[in-house]
C-alpha positions in Angstrom: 0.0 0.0 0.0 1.1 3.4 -1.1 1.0 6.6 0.8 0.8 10.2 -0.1 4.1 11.9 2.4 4.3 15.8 2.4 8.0 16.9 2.3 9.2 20.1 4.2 10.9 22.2 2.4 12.6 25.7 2.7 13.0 25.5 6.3 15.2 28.5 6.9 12.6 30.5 7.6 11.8 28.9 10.7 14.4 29.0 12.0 15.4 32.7 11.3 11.8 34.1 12.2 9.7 32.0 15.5 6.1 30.5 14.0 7.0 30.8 10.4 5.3 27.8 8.5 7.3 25.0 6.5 6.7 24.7 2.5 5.0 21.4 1.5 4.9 19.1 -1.4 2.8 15.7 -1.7 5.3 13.0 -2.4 4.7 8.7 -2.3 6.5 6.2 0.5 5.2 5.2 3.8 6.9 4.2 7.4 9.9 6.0 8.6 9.9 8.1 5.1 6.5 9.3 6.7 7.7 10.1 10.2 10.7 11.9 8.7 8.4 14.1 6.7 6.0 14.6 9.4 8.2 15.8 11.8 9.9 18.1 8.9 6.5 19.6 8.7 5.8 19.7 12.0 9.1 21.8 12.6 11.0 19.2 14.8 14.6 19.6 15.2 15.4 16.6 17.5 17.7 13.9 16.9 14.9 10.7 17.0 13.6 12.9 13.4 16.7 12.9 12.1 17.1 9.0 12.7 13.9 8.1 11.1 15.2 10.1 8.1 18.3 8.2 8.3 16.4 5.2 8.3 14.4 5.4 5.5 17.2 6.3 3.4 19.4 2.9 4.7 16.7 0.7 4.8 13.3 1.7 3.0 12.9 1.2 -1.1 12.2 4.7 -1.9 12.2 5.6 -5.7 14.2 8.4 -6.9 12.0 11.2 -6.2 11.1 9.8 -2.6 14.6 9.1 -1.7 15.4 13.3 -3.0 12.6 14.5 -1.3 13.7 12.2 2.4 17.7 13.7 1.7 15.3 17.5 1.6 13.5 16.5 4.8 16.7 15.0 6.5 18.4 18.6 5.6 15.5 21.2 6.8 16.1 19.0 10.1 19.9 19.3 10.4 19.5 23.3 9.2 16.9 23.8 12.3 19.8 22.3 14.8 22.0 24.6 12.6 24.1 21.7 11.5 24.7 23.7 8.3 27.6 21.3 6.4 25.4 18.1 7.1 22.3 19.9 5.8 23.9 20.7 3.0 25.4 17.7 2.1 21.6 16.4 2.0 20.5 18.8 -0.4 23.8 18.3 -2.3 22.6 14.8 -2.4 19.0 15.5 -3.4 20.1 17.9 -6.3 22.4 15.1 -7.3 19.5 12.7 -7.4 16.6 15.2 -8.9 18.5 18.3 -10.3 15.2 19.8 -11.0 14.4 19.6 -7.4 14.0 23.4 -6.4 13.8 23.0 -2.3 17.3 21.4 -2.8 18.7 24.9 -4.1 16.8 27.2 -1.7 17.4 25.4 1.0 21.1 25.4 0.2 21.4 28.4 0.0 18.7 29.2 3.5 22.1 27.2 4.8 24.4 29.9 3.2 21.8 32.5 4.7 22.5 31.0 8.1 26.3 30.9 7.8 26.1 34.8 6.7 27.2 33.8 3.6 24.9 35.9 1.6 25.9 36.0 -1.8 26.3 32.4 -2.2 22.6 32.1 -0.4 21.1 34.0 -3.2 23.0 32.7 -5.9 21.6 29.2 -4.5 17.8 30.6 -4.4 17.6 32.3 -7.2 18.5 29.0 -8.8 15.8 27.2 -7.0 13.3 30.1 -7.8 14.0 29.6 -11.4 12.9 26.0 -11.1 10.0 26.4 -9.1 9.0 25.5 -5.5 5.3 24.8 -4.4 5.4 28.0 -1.8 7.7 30.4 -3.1 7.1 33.3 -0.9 9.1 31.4 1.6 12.1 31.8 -0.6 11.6 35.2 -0.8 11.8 36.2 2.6 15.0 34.1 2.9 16.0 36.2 0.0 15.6 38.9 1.6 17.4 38.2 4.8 20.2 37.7 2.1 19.9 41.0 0.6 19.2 42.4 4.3 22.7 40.8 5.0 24.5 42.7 2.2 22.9 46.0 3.2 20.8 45.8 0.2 17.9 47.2 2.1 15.9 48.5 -0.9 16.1 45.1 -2.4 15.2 43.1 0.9 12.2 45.2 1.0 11.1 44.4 -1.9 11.9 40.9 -1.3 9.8 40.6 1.8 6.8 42.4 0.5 7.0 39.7 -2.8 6.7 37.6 0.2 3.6 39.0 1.8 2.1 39.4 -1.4 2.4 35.6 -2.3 1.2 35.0 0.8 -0.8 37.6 2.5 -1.8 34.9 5.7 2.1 35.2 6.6 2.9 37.4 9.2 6.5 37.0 9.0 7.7 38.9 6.1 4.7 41.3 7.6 6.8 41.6 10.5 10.0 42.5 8.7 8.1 44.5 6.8 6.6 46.8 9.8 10.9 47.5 10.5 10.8 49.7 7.8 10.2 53.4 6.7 10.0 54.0 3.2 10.7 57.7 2.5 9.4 59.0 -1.0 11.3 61.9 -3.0 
């Protein structure tokens, strides 16, 4: 029996801003696949998710977009306990496996984000963007605590109101947002 397993994706967000929601995508695979994914959604950051993840990559059959999508899940864990390398080296692994796979990229580069390495963050979503992710606005706002790290405040702003307009529901790039004073000539 088949199930239908969500996968987290571009997790930086929640880690950078508290209550910020994770990106979804409806994937196939069952048993610790599941649990991996669930508690990817469910914004876990402990060590018994990352396990399960593990698991289900070592031991589960998981066809190639399952297995891309588990490597994506394993890595928005590792990038909530700020194990940036590691999380990385799972959405190396995932890009590897489904170089279409546009979480792998923006999550890479939410890992860059978090390492203040800004230029290489947005070099790393932009690519994802241009692939396409189910809930891009989430990218955006990471993009534009890149841009916000570069002193590209102009840009940033209009990074985190893309954000809020993708998703008006979102109060974090809201939030960001309400830092700001624009001053017209």
């Amino acid at each position: 029996m088949t199930r239908m397993i969500p996968y987290a994706a571009l997790g930086a967000a929640a880690f950078f801003v508290a209550g910020a929601a994770l990106a979804s995508t409806l994937v196939i695979g069952g048993g610790s696949a599941q649990e991996c994914s669930d508690a990817a959604l469910k914004g876990r950051a402990d060590d018994r998710a990352v396990l399960a993840c593990t698991t289900a990559l070592e031991v589960e059959t998981l066809n190639f977009r399952d297995r891309a999508r588990t490597y994506v899940n394993r890595g928005v864990l590792q990038m909530r306990q700020r194990q940036f390398a590691a999380a990385r080296a799972d959405f190396d692994e995932a890009s590897n496996i489904d170089p279409n796979l546009g979480e792998a990229y923006v999550n890479r580069g939410a890992t860059f984000v978090g390492e203040e390495r800004y230029r290489e963050g947005m070099e790393q979503i932009d690519k994802g963007l241009s692939l396409g992710v189910k809930d891009p606005e989430r990218a955006w706002f990471n993009r534009a605590l890149a841009n916000e790290g570069l002193g590209d405040l102009r840009a940033a702003y209009r990074d985190y109101t893309k954000a809020a307009e993708l998703k008006p529901d979102w109060a974090a790039p809201k939030g960001e947002l309400a830092r700001f004073t624009v001053k017209r000539p």
